[in-house]
C-alpha positions as CSV (number, residue, x, y, z in Angstrom):
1,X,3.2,7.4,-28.4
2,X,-0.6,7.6,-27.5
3,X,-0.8,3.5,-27.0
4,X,2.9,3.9,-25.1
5,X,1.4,6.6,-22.3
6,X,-2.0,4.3,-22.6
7,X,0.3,1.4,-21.6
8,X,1.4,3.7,-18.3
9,X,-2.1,4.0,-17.1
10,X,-2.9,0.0,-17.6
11,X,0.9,-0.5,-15.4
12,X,-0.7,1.7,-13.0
13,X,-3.9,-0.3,-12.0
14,X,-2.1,-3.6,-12.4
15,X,0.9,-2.0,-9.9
16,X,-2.0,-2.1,-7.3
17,X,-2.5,-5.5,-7.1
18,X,1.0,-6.1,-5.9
19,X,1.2,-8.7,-3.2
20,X,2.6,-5.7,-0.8
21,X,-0.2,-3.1,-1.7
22,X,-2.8,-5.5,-1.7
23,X,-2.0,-7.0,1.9
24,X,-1.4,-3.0,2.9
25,X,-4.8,-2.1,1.6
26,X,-6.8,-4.9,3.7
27,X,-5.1,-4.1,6.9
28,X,-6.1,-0.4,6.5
29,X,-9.6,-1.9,5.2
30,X,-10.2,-4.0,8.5
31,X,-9.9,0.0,10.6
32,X,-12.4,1.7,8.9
33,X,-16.2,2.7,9.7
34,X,-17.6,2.7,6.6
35,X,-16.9,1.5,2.9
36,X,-16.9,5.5,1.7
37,X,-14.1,6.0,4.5
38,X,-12.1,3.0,3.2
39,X,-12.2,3.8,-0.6
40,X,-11.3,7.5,0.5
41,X,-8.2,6.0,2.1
42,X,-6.9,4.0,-0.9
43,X,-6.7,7.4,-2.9
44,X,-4.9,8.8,0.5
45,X,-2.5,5.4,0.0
46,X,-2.0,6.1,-4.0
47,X,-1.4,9.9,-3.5
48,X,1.3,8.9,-1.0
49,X,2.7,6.5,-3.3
50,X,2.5,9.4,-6.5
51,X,4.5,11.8,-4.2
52,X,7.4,9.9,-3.5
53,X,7.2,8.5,-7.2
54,X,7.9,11.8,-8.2
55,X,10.4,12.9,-6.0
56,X,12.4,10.3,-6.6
57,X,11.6,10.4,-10.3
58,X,12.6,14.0,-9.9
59,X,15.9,13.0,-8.3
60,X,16.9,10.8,-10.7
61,X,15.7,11.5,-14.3
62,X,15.6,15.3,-14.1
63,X,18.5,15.7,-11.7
64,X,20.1,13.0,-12.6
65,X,21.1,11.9,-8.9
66,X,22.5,8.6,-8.4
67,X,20.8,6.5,-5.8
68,X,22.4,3.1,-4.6
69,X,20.3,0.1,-5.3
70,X,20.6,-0.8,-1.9
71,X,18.6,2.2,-0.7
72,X,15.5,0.9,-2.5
73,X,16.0,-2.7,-1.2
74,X,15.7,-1.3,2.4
75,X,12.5,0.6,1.9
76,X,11.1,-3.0,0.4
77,X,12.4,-4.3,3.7
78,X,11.1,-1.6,6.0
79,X,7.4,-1.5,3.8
80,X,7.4,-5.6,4.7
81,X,8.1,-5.1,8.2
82,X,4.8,-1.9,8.4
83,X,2.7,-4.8,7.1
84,X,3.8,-7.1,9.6
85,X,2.8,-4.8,12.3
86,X,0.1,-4.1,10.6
87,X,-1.1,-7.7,10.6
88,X,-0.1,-8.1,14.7
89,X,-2.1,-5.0,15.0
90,X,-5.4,-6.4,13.8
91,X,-4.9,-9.3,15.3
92,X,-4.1,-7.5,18.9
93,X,-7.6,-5.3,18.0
94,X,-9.7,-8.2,17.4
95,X,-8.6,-9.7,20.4
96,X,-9.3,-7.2,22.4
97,X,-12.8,-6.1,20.6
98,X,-14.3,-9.6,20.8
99,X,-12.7,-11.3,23.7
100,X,-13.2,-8.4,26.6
101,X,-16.8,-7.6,27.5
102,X,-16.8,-3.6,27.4
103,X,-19.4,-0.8,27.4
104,X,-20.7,0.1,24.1
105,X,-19.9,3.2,24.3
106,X,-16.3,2.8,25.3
107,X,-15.8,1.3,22.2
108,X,-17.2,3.5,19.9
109,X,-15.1,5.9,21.4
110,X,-12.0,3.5,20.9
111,X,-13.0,3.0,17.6
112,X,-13.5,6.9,16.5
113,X,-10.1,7.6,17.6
114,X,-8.7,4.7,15.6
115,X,-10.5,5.9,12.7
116,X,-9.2,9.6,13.1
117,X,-5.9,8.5,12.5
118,X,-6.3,6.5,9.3
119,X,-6.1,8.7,7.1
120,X,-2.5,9.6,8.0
121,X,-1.8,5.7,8.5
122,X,-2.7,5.2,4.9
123,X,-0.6,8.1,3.6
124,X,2.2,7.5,5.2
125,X,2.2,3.8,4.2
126,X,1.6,4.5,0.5
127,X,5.1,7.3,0.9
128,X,6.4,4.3,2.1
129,X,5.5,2.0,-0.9
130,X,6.4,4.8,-3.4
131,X,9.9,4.8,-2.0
132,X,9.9,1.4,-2.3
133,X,8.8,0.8,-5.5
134,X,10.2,3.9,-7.2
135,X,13.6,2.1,-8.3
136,X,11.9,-0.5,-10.6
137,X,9.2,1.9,-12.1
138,X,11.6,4.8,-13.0
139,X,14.1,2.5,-14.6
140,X,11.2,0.8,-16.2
141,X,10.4,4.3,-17.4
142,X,14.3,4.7,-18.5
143,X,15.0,2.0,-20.8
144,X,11.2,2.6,-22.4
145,X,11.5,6.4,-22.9
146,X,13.9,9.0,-24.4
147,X,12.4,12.5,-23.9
148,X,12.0,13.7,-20.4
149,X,8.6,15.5,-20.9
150,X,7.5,11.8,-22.1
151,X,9.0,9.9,-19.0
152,X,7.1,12.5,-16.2
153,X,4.1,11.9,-19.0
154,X,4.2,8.0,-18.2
155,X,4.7,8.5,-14.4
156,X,1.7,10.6,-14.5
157,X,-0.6,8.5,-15.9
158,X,0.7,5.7,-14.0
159,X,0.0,7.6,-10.8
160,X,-3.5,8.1,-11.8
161,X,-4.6,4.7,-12.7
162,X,-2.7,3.9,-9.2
163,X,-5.0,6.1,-7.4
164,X,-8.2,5.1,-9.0
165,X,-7.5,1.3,-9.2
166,X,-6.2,1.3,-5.1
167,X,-9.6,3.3,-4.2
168,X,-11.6,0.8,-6.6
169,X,-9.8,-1.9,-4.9
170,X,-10.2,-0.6,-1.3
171,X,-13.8,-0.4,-1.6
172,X,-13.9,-3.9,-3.1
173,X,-12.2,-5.7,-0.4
174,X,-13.7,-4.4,2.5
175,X,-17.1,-5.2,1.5
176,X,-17.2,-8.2,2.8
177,X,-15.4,-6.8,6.3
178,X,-18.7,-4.5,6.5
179,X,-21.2,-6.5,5.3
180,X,-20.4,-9.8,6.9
181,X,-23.0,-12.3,7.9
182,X,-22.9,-16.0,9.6
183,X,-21.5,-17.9,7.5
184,X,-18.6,-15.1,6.9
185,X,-18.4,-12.8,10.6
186,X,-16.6,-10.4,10.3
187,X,-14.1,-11.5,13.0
188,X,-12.6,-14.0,11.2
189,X,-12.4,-12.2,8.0
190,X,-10.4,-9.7,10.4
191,X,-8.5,-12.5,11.8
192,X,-7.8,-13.9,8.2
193,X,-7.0,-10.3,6.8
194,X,-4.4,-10.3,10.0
195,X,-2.5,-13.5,9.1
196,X,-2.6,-12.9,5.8
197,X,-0.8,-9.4,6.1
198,X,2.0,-10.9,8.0
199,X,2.4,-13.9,6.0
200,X,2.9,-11.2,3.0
201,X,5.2,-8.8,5.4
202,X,7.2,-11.9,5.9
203,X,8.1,-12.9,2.4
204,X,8.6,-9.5,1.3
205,X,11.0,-9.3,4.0
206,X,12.9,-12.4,4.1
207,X,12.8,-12.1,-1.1
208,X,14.7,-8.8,0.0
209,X,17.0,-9.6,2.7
210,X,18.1,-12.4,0.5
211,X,19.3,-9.4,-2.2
212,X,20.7,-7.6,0.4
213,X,22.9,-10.8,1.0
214,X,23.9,-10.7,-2.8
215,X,24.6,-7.3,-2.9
216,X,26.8,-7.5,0.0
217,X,28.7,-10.4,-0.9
């Protein structure tokens, strides 16, 4: 049992290095001031993620609600097209913070209002993913687990290694957006973090639709 609920935490940290979360995690990373700011905001994205987990987990293994597949397919669909936005976003804001000559301190005011908003960005994104991703985990959970108390047990643990591993991560990846030098600026590794969001918002998008398409047919 012990090496079971042990097994829930591991799932947990390697859940965050899902193509999606990852690509979700460097967008919000390439927005904020400071590395403490950005690993604070990949606990904000987990804790999102955790409390739709458990609703949904609530829904359907203590209430025993039936959801249609299809309902989770569309949240995949919706959390690829946030990323996509997300990725035009960055790319619209490094435009605009390297190509027009401003007054400094226009855009540190620009900037501090960006940043006020990010925690809410990153927790609304994870609610997002936890919709999204609730429909595998919990019937993951299912097939695994008999008792109830165990199940929420799992989900638990998973949540927590989510959180920690997603702030870990957050703070890893956006060391190099903060600490960039010649040879790596920190404009293209904004640019890069841009494309590579909606290159990721695209696939997820078009691997889902296609299900959709089954599902429908």
């Amino acid at each position: 049992m012990s090496v079971l609920l042990i097994f829930g935490l591991i799932m947990g940290i390697r859940h965050t290095l899902e193509p999606d979360h990852v690509a979700a995690v460097l967008a919000l990373s390439t927005q904020s001031r400071s590395l403490s700011a950005t690993a604070k905001q990949g606990a904000i994205w987990g804790i999102g993620h955790t409390i739709t987990l458990f609703i949904f987990s609530i829904m359907l293994l203590g209430l025993h609600i039936k959801i249609d597949k299809s309902l989770f397919i569309m949240f995949e669909i919706s959390a690829g097209l946030i990323i996509v936005i997300m990725g035009i976003d960055i790319l619209n804001k490094t435009r605009k913070l390297y190509s027009e000559r401003k007054i400094e301190k226009d855009k540190i005011a620009i900037t501090e209002s960006r940043n006020n908003n990010l925690p809410f960005k990153a927790l609304g994104i994870g609610l997002l993913h936890g919709a999204a991703g609730s429909g595998i985990i919990i019937a993951l959970v299912t097939t695994t687990l008999e008792s109830t108390c165990l199940k929420f047990t799992y989900i638990a643990l998973f949540s927590l290694g989510l959180i920690a591993s997603m702030s870990l991560l957050s703070l890893l990846m956006s060391v190099p957006l903060h600490c960039g030098n010649k040879y790596f600026p920190a404009r293209h590794l904004n640019i890069s973090s841009g494309v590579l969001a909606i290159l990721i918002g695209m696939k997820i998008i078009y691997d889902f639709s296609n299900q959709v398409n089954i599902l429908v047919t």
